[in-house]
Each structure stands twice: as structure tokens, then as C-alpha cells.
RODO-2510 file (C-alpha; in nm, 4 decimals, decimal comma):
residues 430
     n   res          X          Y          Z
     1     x    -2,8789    -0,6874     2,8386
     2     x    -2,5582    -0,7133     3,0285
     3     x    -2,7102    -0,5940     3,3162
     4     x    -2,9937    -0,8711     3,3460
     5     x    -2,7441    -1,1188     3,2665
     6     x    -2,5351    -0,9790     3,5497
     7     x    -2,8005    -0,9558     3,7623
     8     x    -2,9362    -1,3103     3,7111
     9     x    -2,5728    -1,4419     3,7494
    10     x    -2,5918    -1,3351     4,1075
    11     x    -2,8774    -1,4743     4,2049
    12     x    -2,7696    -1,7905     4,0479
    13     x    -2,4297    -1,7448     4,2265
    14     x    -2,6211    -1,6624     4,5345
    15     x    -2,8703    -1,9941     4,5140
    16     x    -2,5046    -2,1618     4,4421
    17     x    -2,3684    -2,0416     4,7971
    18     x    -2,6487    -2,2110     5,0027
    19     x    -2,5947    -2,5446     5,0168
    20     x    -2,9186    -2,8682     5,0322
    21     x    -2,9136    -2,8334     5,4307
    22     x    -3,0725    -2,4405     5,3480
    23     x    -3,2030    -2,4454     4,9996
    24     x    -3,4094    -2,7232     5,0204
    25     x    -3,5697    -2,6201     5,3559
    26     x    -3,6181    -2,2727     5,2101
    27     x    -3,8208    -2,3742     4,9111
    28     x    -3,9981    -2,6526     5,0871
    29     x    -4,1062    -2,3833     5,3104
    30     x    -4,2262    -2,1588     5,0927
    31     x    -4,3989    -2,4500     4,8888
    32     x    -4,5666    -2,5377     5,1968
    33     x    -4,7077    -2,2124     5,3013
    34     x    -4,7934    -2,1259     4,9438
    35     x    -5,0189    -2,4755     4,9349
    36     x    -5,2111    -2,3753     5,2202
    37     x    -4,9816    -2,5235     5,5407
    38     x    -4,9590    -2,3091     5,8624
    39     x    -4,6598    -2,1721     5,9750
    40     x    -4,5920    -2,3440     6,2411
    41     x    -4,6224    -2,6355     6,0560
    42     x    -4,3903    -2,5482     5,7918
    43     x    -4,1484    -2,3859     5,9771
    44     x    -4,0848    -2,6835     6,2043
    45     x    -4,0948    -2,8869     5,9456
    46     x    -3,8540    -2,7456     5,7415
    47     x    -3,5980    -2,6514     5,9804
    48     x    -3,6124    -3,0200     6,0744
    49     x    -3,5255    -3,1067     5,7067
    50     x    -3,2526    -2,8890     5,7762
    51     x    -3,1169    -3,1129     6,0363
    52     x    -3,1393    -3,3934     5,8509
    53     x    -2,9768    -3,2740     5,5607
    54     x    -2,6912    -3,1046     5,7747
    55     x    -2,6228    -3,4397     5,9990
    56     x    -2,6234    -3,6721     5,6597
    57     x    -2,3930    -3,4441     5,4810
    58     x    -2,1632    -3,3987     5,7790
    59     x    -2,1503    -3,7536     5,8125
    60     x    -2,1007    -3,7892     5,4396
    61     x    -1,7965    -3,5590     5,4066
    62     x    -1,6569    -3,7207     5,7035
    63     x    -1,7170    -4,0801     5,4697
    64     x    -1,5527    -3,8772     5,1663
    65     x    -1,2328    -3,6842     5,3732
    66     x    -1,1697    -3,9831     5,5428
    67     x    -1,1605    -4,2335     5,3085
    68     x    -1,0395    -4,0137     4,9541
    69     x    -0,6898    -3,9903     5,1438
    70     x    -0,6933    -4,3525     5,1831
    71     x    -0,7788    -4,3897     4,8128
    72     x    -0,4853    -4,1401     4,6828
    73     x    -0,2531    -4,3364     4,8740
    74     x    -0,3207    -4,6290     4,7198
    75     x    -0,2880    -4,4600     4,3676
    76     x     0,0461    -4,3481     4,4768
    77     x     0,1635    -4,6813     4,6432
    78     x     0,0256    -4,9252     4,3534
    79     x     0,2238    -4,6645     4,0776
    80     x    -0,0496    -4,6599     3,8321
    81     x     0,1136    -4,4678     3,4959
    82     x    -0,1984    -4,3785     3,2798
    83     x    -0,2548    -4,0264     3,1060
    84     x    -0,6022    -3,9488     3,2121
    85     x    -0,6609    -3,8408     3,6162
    86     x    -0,9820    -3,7756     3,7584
    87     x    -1,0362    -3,5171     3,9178
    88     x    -1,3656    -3,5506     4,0223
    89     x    -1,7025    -3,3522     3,9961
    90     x    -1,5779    -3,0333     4,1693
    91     x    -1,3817    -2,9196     3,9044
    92     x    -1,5963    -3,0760     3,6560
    93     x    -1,9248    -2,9172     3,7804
    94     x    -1,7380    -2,5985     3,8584
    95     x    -1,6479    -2,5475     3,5406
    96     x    -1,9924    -2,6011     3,3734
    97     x    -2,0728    -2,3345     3,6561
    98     x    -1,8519    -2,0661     3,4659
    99     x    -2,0081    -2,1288     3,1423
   100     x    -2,2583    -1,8485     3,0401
   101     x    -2,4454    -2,1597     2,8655
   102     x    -2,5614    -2,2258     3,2337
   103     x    -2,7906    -1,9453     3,2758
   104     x    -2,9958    -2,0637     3,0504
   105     x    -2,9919    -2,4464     3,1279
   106     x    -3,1156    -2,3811     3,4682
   107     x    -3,4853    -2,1613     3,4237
   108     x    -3,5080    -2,4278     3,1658
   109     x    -3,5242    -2,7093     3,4035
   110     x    -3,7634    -2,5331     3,6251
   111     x    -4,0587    -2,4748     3,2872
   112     x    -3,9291    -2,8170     3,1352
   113     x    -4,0458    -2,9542     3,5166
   114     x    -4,3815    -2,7454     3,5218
   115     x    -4,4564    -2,7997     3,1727
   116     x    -4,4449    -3,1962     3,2188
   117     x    -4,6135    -3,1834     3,5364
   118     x    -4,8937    -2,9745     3,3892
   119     x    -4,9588    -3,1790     3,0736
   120     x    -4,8970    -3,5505     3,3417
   121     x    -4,5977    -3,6625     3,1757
   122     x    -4,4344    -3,6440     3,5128
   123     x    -4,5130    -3,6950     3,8881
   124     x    -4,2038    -3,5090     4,0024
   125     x    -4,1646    -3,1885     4,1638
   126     x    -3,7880    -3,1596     4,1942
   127     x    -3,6758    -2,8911     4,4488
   128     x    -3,2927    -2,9851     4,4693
   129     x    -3,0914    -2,7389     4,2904
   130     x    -2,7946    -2,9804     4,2299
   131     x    -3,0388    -3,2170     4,0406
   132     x    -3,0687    -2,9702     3,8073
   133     x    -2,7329    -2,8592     3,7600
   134     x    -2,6507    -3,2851     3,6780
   135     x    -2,8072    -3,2589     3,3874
   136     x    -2,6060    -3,0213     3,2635
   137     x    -2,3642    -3,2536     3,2106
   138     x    -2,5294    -3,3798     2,8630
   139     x    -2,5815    -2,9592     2,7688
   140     x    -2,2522    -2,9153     2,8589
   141     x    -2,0509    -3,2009     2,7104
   142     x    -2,2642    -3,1422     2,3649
   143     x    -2,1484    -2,7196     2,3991
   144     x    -1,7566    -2,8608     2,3884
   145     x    -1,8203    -3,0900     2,1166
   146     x    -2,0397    -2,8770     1,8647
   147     x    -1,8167    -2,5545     1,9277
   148     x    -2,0660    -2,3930     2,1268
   149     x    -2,3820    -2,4669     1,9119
   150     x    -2,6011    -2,3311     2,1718
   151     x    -2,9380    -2,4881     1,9973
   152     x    -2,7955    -2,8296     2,0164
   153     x    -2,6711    -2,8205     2,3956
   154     x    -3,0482    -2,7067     2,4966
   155     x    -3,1955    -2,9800     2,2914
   156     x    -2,9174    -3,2202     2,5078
   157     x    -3,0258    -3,0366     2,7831
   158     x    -3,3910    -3,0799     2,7843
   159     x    -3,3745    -3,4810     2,6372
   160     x    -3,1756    -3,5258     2,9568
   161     x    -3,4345    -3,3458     3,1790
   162     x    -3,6708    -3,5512     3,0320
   163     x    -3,5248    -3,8984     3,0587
   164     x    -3,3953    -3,7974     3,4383
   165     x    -3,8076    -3,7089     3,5662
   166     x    -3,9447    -4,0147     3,3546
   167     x    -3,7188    -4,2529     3,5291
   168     x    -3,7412    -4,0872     3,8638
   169     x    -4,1078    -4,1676     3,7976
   170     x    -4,0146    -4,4957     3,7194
   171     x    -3,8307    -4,5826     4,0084
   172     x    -4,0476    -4,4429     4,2733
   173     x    -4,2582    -4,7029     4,4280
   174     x    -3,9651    -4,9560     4,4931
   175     x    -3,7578    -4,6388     4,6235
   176     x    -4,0353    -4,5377     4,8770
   177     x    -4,0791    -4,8902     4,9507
   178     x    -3,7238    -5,0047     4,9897
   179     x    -3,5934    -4,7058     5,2051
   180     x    -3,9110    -4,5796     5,3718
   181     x    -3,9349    -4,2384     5,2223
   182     x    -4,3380    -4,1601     5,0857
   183     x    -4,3655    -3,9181     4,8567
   184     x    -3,9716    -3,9281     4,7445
   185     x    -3,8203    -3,9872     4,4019
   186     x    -3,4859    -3,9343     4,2987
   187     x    -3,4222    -3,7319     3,9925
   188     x    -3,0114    -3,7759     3,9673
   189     x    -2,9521    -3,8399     3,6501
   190     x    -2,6092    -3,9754     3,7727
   191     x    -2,7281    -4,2179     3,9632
   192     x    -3,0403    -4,2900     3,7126
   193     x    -2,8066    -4,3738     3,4902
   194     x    -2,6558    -4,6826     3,5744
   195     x    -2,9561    -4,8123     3,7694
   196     x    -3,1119    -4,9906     3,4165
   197     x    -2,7669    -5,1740     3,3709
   198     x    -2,7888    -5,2642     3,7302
   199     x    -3,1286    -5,4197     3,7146
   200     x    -3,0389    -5,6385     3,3916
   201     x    -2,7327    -5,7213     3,5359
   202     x    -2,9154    -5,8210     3,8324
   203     x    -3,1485    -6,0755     3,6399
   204     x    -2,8863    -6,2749     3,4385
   205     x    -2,7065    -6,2931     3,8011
   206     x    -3,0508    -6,4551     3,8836
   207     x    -3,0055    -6,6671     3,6519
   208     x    -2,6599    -6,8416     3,8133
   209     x    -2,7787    -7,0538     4,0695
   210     x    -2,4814    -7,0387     4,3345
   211     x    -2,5212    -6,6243     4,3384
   212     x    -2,8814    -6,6560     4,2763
   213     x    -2,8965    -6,8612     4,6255
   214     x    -2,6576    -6,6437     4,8389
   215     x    -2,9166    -6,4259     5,0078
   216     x    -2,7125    -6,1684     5,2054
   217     x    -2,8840    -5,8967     5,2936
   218     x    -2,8083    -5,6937     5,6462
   219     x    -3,0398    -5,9307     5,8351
   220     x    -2,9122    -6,2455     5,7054
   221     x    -2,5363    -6,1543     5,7198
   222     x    -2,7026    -6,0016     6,1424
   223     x    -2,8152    -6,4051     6,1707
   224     x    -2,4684    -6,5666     6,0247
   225     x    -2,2028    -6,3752     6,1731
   226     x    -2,3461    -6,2099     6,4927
   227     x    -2,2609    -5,9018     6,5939
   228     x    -1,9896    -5,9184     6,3679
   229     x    -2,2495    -5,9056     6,0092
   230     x    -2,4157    -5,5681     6,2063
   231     x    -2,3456    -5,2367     6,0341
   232     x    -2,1054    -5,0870     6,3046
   233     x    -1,8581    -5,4427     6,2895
   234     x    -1,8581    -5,4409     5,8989
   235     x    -1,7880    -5,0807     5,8702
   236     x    -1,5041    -5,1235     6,1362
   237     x    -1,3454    -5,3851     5,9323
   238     x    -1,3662    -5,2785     5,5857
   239     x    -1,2031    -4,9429     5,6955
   240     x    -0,9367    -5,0840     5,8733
   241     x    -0,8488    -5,3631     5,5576
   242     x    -0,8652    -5,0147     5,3362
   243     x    -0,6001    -4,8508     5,5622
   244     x    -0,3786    -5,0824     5,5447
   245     x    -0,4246    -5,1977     5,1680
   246     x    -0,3730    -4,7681     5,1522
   247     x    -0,0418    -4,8126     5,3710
   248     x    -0,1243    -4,6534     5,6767
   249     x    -0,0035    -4,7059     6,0323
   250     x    -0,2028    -4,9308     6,2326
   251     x    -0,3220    -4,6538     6,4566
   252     x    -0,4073    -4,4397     6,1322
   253     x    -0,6010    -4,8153     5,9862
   254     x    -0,7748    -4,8062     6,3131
   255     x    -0,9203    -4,4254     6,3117
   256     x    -1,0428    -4,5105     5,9314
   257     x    -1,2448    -4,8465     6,0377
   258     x    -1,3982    -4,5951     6,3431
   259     x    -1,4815    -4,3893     6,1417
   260     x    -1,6617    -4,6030     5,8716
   261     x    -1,7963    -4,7531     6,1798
   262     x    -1,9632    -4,4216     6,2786
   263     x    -2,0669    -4,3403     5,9369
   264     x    -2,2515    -4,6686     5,8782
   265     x    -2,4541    -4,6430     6,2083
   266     x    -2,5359    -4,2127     6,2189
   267     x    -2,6140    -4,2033     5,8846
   268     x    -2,9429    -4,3944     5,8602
   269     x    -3,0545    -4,2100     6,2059
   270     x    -3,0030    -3,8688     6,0327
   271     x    -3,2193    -3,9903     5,7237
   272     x    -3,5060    -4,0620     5,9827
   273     x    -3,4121    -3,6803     6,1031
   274     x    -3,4838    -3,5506     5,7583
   275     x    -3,8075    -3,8298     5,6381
   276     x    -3,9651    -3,6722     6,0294
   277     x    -3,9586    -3,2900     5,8840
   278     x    -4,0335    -3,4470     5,5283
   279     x    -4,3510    -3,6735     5,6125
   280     x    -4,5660    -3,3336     5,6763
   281     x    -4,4893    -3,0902     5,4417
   282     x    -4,5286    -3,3846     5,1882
   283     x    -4,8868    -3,4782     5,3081
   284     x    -4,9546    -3,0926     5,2646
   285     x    -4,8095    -3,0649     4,8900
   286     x    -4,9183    -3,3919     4,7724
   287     x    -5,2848    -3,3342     4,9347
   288     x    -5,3299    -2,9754     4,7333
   289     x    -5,1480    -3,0925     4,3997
   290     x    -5,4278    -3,3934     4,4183
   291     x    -5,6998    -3,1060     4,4635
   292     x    -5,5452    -2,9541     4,1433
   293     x    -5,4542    -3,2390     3,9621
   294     x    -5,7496    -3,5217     4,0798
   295     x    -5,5619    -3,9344     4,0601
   296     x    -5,2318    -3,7861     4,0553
   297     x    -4,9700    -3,8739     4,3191
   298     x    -4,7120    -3,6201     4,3349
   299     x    -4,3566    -3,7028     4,4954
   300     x    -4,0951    -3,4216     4,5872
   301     x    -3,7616    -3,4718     4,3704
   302     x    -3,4356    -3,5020     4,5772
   303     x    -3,1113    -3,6077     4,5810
   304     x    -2,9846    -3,9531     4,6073
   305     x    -2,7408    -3,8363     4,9454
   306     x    -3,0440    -3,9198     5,1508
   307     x    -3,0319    -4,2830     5,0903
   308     x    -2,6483    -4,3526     5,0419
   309     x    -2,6069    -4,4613     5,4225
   310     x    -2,7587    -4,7469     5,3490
   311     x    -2,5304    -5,0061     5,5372
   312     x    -2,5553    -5,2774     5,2085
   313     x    -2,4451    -4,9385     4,9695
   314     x    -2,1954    -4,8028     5,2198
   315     x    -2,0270    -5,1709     5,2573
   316     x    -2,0379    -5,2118     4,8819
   317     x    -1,8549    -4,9080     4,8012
   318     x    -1,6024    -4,9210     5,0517
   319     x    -1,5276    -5,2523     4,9022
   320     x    -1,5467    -5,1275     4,5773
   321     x    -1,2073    -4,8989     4,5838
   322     x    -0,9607    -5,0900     4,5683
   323     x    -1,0750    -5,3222     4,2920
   324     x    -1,1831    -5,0072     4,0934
   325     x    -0,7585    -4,9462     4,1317
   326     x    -0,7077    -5,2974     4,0631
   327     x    -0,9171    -5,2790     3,7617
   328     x    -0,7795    -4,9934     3,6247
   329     x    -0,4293    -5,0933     3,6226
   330     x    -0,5364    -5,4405     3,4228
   331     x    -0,7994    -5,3165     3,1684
   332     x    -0,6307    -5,2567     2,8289
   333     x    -0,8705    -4,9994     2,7416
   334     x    -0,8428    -4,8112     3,0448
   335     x    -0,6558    -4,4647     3,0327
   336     x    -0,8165    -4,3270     3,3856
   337     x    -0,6616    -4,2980     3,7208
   338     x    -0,9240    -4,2941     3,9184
   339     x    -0,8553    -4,0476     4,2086
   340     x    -1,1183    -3,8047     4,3125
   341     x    -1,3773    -4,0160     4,2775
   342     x    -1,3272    -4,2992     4,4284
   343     x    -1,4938    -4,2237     4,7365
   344     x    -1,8178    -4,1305     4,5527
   345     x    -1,8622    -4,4780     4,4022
   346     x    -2,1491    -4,4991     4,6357
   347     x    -2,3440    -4,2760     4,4124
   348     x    -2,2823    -4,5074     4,1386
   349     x    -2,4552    -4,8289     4,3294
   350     x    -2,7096    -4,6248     4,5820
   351     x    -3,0532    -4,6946     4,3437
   352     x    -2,9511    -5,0264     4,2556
   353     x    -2,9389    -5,1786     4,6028
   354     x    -3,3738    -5,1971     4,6061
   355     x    -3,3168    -5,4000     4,3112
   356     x    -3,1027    -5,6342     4,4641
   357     x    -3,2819    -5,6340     4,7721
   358     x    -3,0145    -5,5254     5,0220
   359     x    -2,8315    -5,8386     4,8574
   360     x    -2,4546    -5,7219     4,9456
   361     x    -2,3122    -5,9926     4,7173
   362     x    -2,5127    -5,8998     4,4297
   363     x    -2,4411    -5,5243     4,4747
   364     x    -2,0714    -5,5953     4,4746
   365     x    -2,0539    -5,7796     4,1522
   366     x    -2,2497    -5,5774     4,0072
   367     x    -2,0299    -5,2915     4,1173
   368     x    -1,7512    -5,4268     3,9858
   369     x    -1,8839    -5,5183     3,6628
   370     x    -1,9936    -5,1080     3,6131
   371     x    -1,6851    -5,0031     3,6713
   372     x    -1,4909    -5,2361     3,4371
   373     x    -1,7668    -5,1604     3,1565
   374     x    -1,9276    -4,8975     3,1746
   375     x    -1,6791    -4,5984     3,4514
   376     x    -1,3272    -4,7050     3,3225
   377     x    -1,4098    -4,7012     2,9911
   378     x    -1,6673    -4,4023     2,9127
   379     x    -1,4605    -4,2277     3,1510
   380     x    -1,2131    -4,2360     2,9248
   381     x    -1,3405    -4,1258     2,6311
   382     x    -1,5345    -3,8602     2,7778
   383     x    -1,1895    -3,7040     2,8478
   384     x    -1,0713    -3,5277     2,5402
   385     x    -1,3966    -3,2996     2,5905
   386     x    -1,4230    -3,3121     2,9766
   387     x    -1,0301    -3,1602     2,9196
   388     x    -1,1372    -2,8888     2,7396
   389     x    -1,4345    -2,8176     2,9322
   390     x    -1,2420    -2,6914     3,2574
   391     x    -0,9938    -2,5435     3,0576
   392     x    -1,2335    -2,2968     2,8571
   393     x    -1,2898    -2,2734     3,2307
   394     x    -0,9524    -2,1908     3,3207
   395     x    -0,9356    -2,5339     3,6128
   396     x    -0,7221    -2,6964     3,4497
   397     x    -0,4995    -2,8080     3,7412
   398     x    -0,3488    -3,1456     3,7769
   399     x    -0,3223    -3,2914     4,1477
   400     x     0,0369    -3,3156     4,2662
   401     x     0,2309    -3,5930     4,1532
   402     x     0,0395    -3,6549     3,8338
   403     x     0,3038    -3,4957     3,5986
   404     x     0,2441    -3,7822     3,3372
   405     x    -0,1039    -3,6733     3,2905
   406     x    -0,2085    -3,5135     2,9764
   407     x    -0,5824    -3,5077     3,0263
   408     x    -0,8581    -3,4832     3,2858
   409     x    -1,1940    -3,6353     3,3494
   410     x    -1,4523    -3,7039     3,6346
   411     x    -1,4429    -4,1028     3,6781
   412     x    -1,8203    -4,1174     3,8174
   413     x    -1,9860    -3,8017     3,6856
   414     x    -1,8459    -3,8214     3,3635
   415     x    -1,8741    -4,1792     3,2868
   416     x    -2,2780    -4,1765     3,3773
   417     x    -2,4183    -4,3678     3,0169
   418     x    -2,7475    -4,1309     2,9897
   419     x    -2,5569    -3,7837     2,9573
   420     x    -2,2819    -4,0119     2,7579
   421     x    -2,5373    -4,1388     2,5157
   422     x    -2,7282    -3,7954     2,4083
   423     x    -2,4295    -3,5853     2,3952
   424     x    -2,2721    -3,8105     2,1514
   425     x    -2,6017    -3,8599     1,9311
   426     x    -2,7027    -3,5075     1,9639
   427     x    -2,3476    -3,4139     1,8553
   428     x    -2,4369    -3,6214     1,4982
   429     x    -2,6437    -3,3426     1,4327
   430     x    -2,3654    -3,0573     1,4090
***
């Protein structure tokens, strides 16, 4: 029995290793050829999903290096004294990683997936890996709480699953629609989850006729401002204004609005990279799943990195950081530093910007309003268990200069309401 469990820990460790720009090429490819595509075909195509995935990611850890120092800085300058730090979903994830529990969350995704597809209570094929391993959080977080009732972290586990591929479903057509990408739905449950309080935040904003009226989207702000509302200008200026609000030298302010600059221009080119090599290998799946299964349209499961460059999501988040700090330091209820995560907002806000219609305005208030209802506060009380999570896991390790912190937690993966919700009503059951 050891022995299996050894053995299937190093595949899983191996599988780990390769990151979305292989992994998702690799079983596309092998989906493809095993549907009836020709080499050729597949290959191509799936090395040029490679591309894609390796240019948006490179651009997006260039986003994340460049503007998380930026972000820390501001921590430190601003002196915020509150016992909880996040330390982001590295740790966090890495820790649910170590668990044993894992090994049997993830073949459980993979039948849980089948099984719904089978009996058409999904139209999701999810190939990403790292989907997957997101909805561990609700497993996980339930394992902590019960003390290790294994029964009732599967149960967590699966509900999650479940929920994650029925929205994904959900959300489909307007994602195709908005950002161009047939046959694509997003099954990140992190993400997912605060896309409902998005939408109904949305409509009562509708409902207040000076925001209702203030249409900016990236062509209108293009009309009003010039050059100046274009992508490249906007990203330029937001990074420099988050320099210096962070306390850099000028020249240091200038490098980050370049940077943002680059980022909001290359990203959306690399997304057409990866929706060229996606377009056939999805004609080829989708034709031979509708052969199988006759009325059904079945879209390929991914994750939600292949639509954050979207120049409306991008400017939204940037914008985001500093009031998230500012927010934090005047909430009541708040414990959290947020300090990892900060530059992963964009994850938060990425599937609500269809529902806004690009409408940067919108986006931004309705940022702001997650964070200072839903982030700051779940964040926090996720934290007694998130604590004890990575230090079953032995990671318990505070970022320098946060003596005064007693407790850790993951400010955007952590605070996500779906995993929140189950783990605490599952938990009842103990």
C-alpha cells in the first residue's frame, strides 16, 4: 500500500513540476489525437498553445514581480499593525500540496468531471491541472476544521467540483462572447466565486442613474481622452501613480508605469497566440464529443490567466491596490495585511468585467466593494484554520518585518465565498 501511494505521489509530484505552458499542450495533444485529429494537426496546434500560454504567463509574472514590490512597500510605508499577514496562495496551495488528503482529491476531480459529463449535468471538459487543485481549497479547509474527517473533506470536495463545472457552464456564452474564445469556459472556482456578487452588484449600480450613465469602456475612454484613454497610456500612468504612492524614485516610478505599459499591450496579443493553437484542436474535440453525445456543445475548461490582460481588468486592479491598503487600515473588522496578494486582485475581478461590459468605472466600484465585504473580512476569519493548515505543513514562515503577526492567511484565495460557504456548512456536520 505504501508503495502505490508512493508511487502515485510521484506522478502527482511529477504532473506538479510541469507547469500550464506544457501540461495543457500535452493533454490537449493527446485528446486530440485520441478524437481522431492528425498529427500534424495536433502537434502544431498544441505547441502553439504552448506559446501562448508561455508569453501570457511571462508577461503575467512580469505584472506580479513588478508590481508585488510596489505593494510591500506600501505596507511598510503606510505602517499597517494588524495580526493576520497574507501570504498568498503559494504557501497556501503548497501546503494543501503536502497533505496526503490530496491524493485522493485529485482522481476524484477527474471521475466527478466524467461522471457529470456522461450523465449531461456538465458541458465542461476541464484539462487545467491547477483548476483542480482550487477546489481543494473547500476539501482542505473542511480537513483542518473536522480534525481530519476524511469523509467530510471529500463530500466538501466534490460539492465544490460540482458548483465550480455548473457555473463554468453558466458563464460560458457571455465568456466566449465577451473575450473571443469558442469553445472556452472557465472552471476557477476562485474566480467563480465572486462573479455572482459581481453581477448583483452590477444591477443595483444600474439602478443609480449618474454610474448607470457613465459608459467607459476601452473604446469610449479611446474617443474621450485620445491616445491618452488607449491601453499602453493608462497602463503607463497607473504604474507610475503606484510607484510613487509605493515611495519609489522617480526613475524606479517610471520603469513600473513601462512596464504596466508593456503588460497591458503584449498580453492580449499572446491570448490571440494561444485562441490560434486553441480554435483547431477545439473544432476536433467538440466535433467527436457531438458524434458521441448528439445536441451537446462541449467547451474545454481552463484557467482564468488567459483572459486577465484584459486592459479594463488590468486597469482595475492596478487601481485596486492601494485602496485594498487603504481599506484595510480603516475597516474595524479587518485583521488582514494584505501583502502577497495584492497583485493577484485581478483574479478577483477578471469574470466580472463581461458583466459590466468593459465598463472600467463599474469594475472599480465593484472592486472595491469585494474587497471591503467580502476579501477583508472572510479573509480574516478563514485565518485561524488557513494558520494551521501550513503549519501541519510545516510553512509556517512569516515575511520579514511582520513580527507582530500571529496568524496567516491568503487574502484572495482564501477569502473566495464558494469554498468559504461549504467548508463552514459541511463542518456542521462533524
Amino acid at each position: 500500500m505504501q508503495s502505490i501511494i508512493k508511487i502515485a505521489n510521484n506522478i502527482m509530484q511529477f504532473l506538479l513540476s510541469l507547469d500550464s505552458a506544457v501540461l495543457v499542450p500535452i493533454f490537449l495533444f493527446i485528446l486530440a489525437l485520441a478524437l481522431g485529429a492528425k498529427f500534424k494537426k495536433a502537434l502544431r496546434s498544441a505547441l502553439t498553445v504552448g506559446v501562448g500560454f508561455v508569453g501570457i504567463f511571462t508577461l503575467t509574472n512580469l505584472f506580479f514581480s513588478e508590481l508585488a514590490p510596489a505593494a510591500e512597500a506600501m505596507v511598510q510605508r503606510w505602517n499597517l499593525s494588524l495580526n493576520v499577514i497574507d501570504v498568498g496562495w503559494g504557501p497556501y496551495m503548497g501546503s494543501i500540496w503536502a497533505s496526503p488528503i490530496s491524493l485522493l482529491m485529485l482522481p476524484l476531480f477527474i471521475v466527478i468531471n466524467i461522471v457529470l459529463l456522461v450523465i449531461k449535468q456538465t458541458d465542461t471538459l476541464d484539462i487545467d491541472l491547477w483548476n483542480y487543485a482550487l477546489c481543494f481549497y473547500a476539501g482542505m479547509l473542511t480537513y483542518v476544521s473536522t480534525g481530519h474527517n476524511i469523509v467530510l473533506t471529500l463530500i466538501a470536495f466534490a460539492i465544490s467540483v460540482f458548483i465550480t463545472l455548473k457555473l463554468a457552464d453558466l458563464t460560458a456564452p457571455k465568456m466566449q462572447e465577451f473575450f473571443g474564445l469558442p469553445g472556452i469556459s472557465f472552471p476557477h472556482v476562485v474566480s467563480l466565486s465572486f462573479l455572482p456578487i459581481g453581477y448583483v452588484l452590477s444591477k443595483l449600480l444600474d439602478k443609480i442613474p449618474f454610474i448607470r450613465d457613465l459608459d467607459w469602456d476601452e473604446e469610449t475612454l479611446h474617443k474621450k481622452f485620445g491616445i491618452f484613454g488607449e491601453p499602453i497610456f493608462m497602463g503607463f500612468a497607473i504604474g507610475l501613480i503606484i510607484g510613487l504612492l509605493a515611495g519609489q524614485s522617480f526613475a524606479d516610478a517610471l520603469s513600473l508605469g513601462v512596464t504596466m505599459a508593456a503588460v497591458m499591450v503584449l498580453l492580449p496579443r499572446m491570448v490571440s497566440v494561444l485562441v490560434e493553437g486553441l480554435v483547431p484542436l477545439n473544432e476536433t474535440i467538440r466535433e467527436k464529443f457531438q458524434k458521441w453525445m448528439p445536441g451537446r456543445n462541449i467547451n474545454i475548461g481552463l484557467d482564468t490567466a488567459i483572459v486577465i490582460g484584459n486592459p479594463t481588468t488590468l486597469t482595475a486592479s492596478i487601481m485596486l491596490v492601494p485602496v485594498a491598503l487603504v481599506l484595510a487600515a480603516i475597516l474595524p473588522y479587518n485583521r488582514v495585511i494584505p501583502f502577497a496578494d495584492l497583485s493577484s486582485i485581478t483574479f478577483a475581478i477578471c469574470l466580472i468585467t463581461p458583466y459590466v461590459n468593459g465598463n472600467i468605472v463599474k469594475l472599480f466600484i465593484i472592486g472595491t466593494l469585494i474587497i471591503a465585504l467580502v476579501m477583508l473580512p472572510l479573509s480574516t476569519l478563514v485565518a485561524p484554520d488557513i494558520t494551521r493548515i501550513v503549519q501541519e505543513a510545516n510553512m509556517f514562515d512569516l515575511p520579514e518585518g511582520f513580527s507582530q503577526a500571529n496568524m496567516v492567511t491568503a487574502f484572495l484565495d482564501g477569502s473566495n465565498p464558494i469554498s468559504f460557504i461549504i467548508y463552514k456548512l459541511v463542518s456542521l456536520f462533524n
